[in-house]
C-alpha positions as CSV (number, residue, x, y, z in Angstrom):
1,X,25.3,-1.7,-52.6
2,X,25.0,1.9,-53.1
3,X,26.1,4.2,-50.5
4,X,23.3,5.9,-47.9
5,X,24.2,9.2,-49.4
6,X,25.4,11.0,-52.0
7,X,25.4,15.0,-53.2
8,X,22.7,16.6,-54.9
9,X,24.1,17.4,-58.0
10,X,22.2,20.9,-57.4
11,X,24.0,21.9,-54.1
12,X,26.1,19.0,-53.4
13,X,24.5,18.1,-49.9
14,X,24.5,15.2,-48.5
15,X,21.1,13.0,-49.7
16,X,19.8,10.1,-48.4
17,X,17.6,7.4,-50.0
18,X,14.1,7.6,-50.5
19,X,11.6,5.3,-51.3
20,X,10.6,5.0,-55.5
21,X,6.9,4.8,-54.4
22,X,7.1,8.3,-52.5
23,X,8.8,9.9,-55.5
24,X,6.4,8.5,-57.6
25,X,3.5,10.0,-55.6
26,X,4.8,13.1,-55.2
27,X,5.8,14.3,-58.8
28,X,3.2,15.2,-61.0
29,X,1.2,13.7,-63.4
30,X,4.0,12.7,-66.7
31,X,7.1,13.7,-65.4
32,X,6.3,10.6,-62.3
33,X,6.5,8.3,-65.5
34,X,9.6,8.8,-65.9
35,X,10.5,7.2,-62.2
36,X,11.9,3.8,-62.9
37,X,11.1,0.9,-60.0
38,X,15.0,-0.4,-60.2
39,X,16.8,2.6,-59.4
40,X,18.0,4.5,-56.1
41,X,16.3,8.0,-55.6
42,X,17.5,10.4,-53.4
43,X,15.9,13.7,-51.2
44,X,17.7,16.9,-50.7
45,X,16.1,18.7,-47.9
46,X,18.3,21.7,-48.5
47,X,16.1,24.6,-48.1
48,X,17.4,27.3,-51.0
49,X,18.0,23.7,-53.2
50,X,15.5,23.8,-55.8
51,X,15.7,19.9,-56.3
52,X,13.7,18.0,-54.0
53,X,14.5,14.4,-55.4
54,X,17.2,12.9,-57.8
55,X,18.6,9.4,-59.9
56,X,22.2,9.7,-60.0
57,X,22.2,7.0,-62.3
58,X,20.0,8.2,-64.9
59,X,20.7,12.1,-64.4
60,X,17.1,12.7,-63.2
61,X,16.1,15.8,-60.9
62,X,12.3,16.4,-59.8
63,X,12.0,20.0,-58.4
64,X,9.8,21.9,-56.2
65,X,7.9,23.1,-59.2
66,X,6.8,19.5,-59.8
67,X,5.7,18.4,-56.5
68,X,2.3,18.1,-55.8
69,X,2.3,19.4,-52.4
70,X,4.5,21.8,-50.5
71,X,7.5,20.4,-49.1
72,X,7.8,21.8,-45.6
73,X,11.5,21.2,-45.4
74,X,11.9,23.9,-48.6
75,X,10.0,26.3,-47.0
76,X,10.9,29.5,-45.0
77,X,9.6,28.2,-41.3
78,X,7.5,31.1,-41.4
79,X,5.3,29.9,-44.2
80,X,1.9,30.0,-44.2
81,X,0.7,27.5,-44.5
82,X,3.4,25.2,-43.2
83,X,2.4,21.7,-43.7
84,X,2.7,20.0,-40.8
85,X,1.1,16.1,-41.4
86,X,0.3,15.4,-44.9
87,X,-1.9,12.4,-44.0
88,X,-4.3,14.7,-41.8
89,X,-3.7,18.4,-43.0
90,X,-2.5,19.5,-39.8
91,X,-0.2,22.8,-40.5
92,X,1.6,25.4,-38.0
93,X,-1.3,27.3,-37.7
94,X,-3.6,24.5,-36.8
95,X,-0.8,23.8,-33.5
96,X,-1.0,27.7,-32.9
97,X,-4.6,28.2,-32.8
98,X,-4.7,25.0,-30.3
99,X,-2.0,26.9,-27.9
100,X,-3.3,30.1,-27.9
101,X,-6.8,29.2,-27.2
102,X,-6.4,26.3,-24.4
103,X,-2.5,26.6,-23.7
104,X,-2.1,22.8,-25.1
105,X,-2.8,20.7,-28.1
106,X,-3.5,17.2,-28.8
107,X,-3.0,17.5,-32.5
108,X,0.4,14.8,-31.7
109,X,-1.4,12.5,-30.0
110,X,-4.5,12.3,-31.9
111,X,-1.6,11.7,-35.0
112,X,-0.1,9.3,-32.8
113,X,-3.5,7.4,-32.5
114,X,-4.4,7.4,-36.1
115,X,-0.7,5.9,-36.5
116,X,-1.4,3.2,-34.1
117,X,-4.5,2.5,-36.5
118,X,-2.5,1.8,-39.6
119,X,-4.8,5.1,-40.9
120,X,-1.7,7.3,-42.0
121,X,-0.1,7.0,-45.8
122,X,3.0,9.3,-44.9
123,X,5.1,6.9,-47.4
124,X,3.0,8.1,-50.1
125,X,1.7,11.6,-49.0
126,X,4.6,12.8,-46.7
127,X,7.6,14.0,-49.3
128,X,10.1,13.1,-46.7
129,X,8.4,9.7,-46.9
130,X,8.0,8.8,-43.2
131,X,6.1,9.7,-40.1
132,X,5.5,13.6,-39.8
133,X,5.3,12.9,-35.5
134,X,9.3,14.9,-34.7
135,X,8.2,17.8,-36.8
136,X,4.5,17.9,-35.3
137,X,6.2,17.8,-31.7
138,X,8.8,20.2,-32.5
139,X,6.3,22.8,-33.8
140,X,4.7,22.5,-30.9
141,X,7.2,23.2,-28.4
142,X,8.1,26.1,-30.9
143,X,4.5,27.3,-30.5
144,X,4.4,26.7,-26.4
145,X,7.6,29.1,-26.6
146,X,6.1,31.9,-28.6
147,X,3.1,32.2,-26.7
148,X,4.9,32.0,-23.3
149,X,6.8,35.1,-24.8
C-alpha cells in the first residue's frame, strides 16, 4: 500500500495523493495521455514549486505551465484573479465586492447549496480535487478583516 505521502521530487515537500481522474482533467490536451489509470499521483501545493502533480513510479511531473486552470494554491494570495470555486467561478474579488457593498456575502452558502445538489464537479474542475468550501470561507473572513480595517 503506498504511503499517504511522499516528496516532490522538485522541492521535496511532503505530497499527498490525488485522484487520476483530477490529473487527468487538469493537464492539457496530450500530455493528460500520458496519465496511466493504475498508478498513484501526487499534488504539491508548494507555492514557488513549479510542479503541481507527479508519478513517482513512472518519473512523471505535470507543471503549472500545463494546467488548464490557475491553481490558487501556486499563486501569490494577492492574485488577481484568485480562483476561488472552480465549479462556479467565484474568485477573491467576487467575495470582496460582496463585503464592501452589503458588509456580508452569501457566495459560501449559495456553494454550500449547489453542493447539497450534487451540482458541483470539484473532483474534476478543482486541482486540489475536492470541495473549494475552507478556502471560500477563509477568504471571506480575510475580506471581513480588510474592510473592517
Amino acid at each position: 500500500m503506498p504511503s499517504p505521502t511522499e516528496p516532490c521530487p522538485e522541492c521535496g515537500t511532503d505530497a499527498r495523493q490525488i485522484p487520476t481522474e483530477t490529473v487527468r482533467n487538469m493537464v492539457e490536451p496530450f500530455g493528460n495521455q500520458d496519465i496511466e489509470d493504475d498508478v498513484q499521483y501526487r499534488i504539491c501545493k508548494t507555492q514557488d514549486c513549479p510542479v503541481v502533480y507527479f508519478a513517482d513510479e513512472l518519473d512523471q511531473q505535470f507543471e503549472t505551465d500545463v494546467i488548464r486552470v490557475r491553481a490558487n494554491f501556486k499563486l501569490d494570495a494577492d492574485a488577481d484573479p484568485y480562483p476561488l470555486c472552480y465549479c462556479f467561478g467565484y474568485d477573491k474579488q467576487h467575495v470582496r465586492e460582496d463585503i464592501e457593498v452589503d458588509g456580508e456575502t452569501n457566495i459560501d452558502e449559495w456553494i454550500t447549496e449547489r453542493v447539497q445538489a450534487e451540482e458541483c464537479a470539484c473532483r474534476w474542475k478543482s486541482p486540489l480535487g475536492g470541495c473549494c468550501l475552507a478556502n471560500v470561507r477563509k477568504a471571506i473572513d480575510e475580506a471581513k478583516t480588510e474592510v473592517a480595517d
